[in-house]
C-alpha positions in Angstrom: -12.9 5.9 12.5 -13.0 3.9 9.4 -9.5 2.9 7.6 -9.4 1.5 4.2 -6.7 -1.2 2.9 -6.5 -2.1 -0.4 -4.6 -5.1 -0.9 -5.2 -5.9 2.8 -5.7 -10.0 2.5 -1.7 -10.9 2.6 1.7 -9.2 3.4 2.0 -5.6 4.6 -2.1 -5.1 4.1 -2.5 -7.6 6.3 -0.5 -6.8 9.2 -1.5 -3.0 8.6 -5.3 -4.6 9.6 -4.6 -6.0 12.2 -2.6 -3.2 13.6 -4.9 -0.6 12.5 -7.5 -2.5 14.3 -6.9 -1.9 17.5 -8.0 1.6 17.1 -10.0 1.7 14.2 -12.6 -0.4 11.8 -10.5 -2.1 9.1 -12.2 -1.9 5.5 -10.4 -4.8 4.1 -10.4 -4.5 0.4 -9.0 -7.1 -1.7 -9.4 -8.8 -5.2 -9.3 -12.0 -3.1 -12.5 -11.7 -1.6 -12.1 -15.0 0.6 -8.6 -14.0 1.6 -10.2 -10.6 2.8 -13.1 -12.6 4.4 -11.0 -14.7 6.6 -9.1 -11.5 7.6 -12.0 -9.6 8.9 -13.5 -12.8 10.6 -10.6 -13.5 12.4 -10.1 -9.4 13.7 -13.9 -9.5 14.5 -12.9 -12.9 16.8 -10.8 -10.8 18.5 -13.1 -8.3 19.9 -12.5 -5.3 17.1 -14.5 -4.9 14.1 -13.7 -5.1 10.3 -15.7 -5.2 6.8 -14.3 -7.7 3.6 -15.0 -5.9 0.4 -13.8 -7.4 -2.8 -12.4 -4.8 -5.2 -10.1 -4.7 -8.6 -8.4 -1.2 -8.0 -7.7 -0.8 -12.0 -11.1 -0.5 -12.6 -13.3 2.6 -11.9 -16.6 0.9 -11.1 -14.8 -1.3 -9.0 -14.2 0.8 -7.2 -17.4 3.1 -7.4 -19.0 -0.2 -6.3 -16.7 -0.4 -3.1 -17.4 2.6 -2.0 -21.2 2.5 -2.4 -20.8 -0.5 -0.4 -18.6 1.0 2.2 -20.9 4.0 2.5 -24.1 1.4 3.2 -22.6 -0.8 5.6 -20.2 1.5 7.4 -20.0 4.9 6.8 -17.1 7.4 5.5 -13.7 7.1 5.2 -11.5 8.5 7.4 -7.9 7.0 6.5 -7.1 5.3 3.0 -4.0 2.7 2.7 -3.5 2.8 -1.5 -1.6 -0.7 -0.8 -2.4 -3.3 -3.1 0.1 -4.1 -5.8 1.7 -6.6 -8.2 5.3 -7.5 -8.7 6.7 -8.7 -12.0 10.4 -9.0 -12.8 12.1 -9.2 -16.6 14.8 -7.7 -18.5 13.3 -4.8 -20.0 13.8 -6.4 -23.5 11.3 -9.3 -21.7 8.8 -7.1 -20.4 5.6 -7.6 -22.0 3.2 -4.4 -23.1 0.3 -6.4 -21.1 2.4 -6.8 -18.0 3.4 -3.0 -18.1 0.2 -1.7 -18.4 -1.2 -4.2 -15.3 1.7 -2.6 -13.2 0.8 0.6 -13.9 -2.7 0.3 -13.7 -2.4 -1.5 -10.2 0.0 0.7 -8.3 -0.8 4.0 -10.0 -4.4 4.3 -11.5 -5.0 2.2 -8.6 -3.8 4.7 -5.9 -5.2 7.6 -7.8 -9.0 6.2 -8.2 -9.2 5.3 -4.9 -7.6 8.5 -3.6 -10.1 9.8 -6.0 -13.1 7.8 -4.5 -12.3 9.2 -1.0 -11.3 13.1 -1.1 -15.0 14.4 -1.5 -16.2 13.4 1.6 -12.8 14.1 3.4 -12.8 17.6 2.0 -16.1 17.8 3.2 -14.9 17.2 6.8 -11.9 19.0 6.5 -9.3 16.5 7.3 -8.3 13.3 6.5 -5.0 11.1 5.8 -3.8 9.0 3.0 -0.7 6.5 2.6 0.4 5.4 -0.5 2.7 2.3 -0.8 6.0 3.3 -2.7 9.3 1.6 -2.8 13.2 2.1 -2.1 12.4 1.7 -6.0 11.5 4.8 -6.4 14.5 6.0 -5.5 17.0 3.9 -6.9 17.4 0.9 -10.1 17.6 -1.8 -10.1 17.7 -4.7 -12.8 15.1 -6.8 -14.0 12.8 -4.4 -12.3 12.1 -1.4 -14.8 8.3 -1.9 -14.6 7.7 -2.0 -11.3 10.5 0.9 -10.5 8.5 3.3 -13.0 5.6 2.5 -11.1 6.3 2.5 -8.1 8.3 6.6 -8.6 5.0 7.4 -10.9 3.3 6.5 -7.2 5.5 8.6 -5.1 5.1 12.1 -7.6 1.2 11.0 -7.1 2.0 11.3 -3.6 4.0 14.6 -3.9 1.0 15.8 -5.8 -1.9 15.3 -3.7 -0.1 16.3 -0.9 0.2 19.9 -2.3 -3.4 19.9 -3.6 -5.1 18.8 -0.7 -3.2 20.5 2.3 -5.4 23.5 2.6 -8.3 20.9 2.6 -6.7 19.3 6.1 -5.6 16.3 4.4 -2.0 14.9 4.3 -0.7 12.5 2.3 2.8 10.4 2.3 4.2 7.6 1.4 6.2 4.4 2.7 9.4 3.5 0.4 9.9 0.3 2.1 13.2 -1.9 1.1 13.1 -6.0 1.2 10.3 -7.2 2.9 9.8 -10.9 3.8 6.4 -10.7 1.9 4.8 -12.8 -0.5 4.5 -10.2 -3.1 8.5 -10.1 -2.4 8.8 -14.3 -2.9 6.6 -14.2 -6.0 9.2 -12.5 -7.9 11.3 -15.1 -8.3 11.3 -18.8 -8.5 11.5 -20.9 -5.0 15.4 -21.6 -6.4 15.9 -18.3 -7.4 14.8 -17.0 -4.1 16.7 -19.0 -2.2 19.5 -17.7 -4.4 18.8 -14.0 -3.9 17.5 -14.1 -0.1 21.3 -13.9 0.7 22.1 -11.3 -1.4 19.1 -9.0 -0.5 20.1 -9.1 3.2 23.5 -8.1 2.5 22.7 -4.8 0.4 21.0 -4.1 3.6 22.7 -2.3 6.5 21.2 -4.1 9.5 21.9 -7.6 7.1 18.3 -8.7 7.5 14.7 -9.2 5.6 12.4 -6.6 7.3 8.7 -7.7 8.5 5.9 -6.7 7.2 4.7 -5.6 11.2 7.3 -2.5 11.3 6.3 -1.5 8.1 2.9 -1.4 9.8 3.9 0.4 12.5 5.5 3.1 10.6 1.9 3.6 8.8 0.2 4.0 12.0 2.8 6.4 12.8 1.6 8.4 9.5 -1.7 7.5 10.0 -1.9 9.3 13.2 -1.8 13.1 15.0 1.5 12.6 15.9 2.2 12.8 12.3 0.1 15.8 12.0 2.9 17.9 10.4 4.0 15.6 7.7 2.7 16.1 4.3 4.2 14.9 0.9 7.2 12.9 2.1 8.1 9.3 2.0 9.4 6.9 4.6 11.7 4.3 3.9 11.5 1.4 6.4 14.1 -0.4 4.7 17.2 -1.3 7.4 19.4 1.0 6.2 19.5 0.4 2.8 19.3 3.6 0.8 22.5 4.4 3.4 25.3 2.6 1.3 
């Protein structure tokens, strides 16, 4: 079985790989192709197998192009990972048009053209299983993080969406909500004193007072990924210590 990760090079992507791999071939997809590269080199060192593709998920024949590739070198798709985002943080009267629109276009056109890409041929078998990457954002506000909160809930109604659309095709699709997540896409944020600043105050909004890692994250998705979630459709799970609780 073939998985694809977008956004696979760094953080939850890439601990999803190597995870994943264990029981299935990775499709690492990234914009950083090298980044991707040394991924799949080093799970292929460990006895398993994975593909680097390069791929800018805002753009349609970007991702036409992946999947032509994919389809060449290794066959269908049997499990897509919609994970590869962006972060950027500024008051709302800071926010840039050019910055909205690339957070939009990343997490939501993104998830939806390669979600796009990939139901045909899973339709055509019958089944298949997709995760998007949402956010406790979606959920809550938070200042300073408008943009990314939009896109991140605009994510999670794609999820709800497809979910419905697709379940008489065998096909589920959730989504993971996680909270704080010692990731770089979490660092780069914020400037190395400002993160110092707010690392504190991030674990104490958080119930079990602690960053999370980017490997339970992972292990909720193979969770989601796999029969034993074969009656979950349309929901999304928040790996996020507890913080949604308070």
């Amino acid at each position: 079985m073939n998985v694809l990760i977008t956004g696979a090079a760094s953080g939850i992507g890439r601990a999803a790989a190597k995870l994943l791999a264990k029981r299935m071939t990775v499709l690492a997809a990234d914009r950083n192709k090298s980044e991707a590269a040394a991924l799949a080199e080093e799970i292929n060192r460990e006895g398993f197998r994975a593909y680097a593709i390069e791929v800018d998920v805002t753009s349609r024949e970007s991702v036409t192009q992946m999947m032509t590739w994919i389809g060449e070198h290794a066959g269908e798709v049997h499990a897509l990972f919609n994970n590869a985002g962006i972060n950027r943080r500024a008051p709302v009267e800071l926010i840039r048009e050019e910055d909205w629109d690339l957070m939009m276009a990343t997490h939501v056109k993104g998830a939806f053209l390669c979600s796009k890409a990939v139901l045909p041929q899973m339709c055509q078998r019958g089944e298949g299983v997709i995760v998007n990457m949402s956010s406790d954002f979606a959920v809550m506000g938070m200042p300073g993080a408008a943009a990314y909160a939009a896109a991140k809930t605009a994510v999670y109604s794609l999820t709800k969406s497809l979910a419905m659309e697709f379940a008489p095709h065998g096909i589920r699709v959730n989504a993971l909500g996680p909270g704080p997540i010692d990731t770089p896409l979490l660092r780069s944020a914020r400037s190395e004193e400002e993160w110092i600043k707010n690392e504190t105050k991030l674990k104490e909004k958080n119930a079990m007072g602690r960053l999370g890692k980017p490997e339970e994250v992972a292990s909720v998705l193979d969770f989601l990924l796999s029969e034993r979630s074969g009656y979950i459709t349309g929901q999304i799970i928040h790996p996020n210590g507890g913080q949604l609780t308070w």
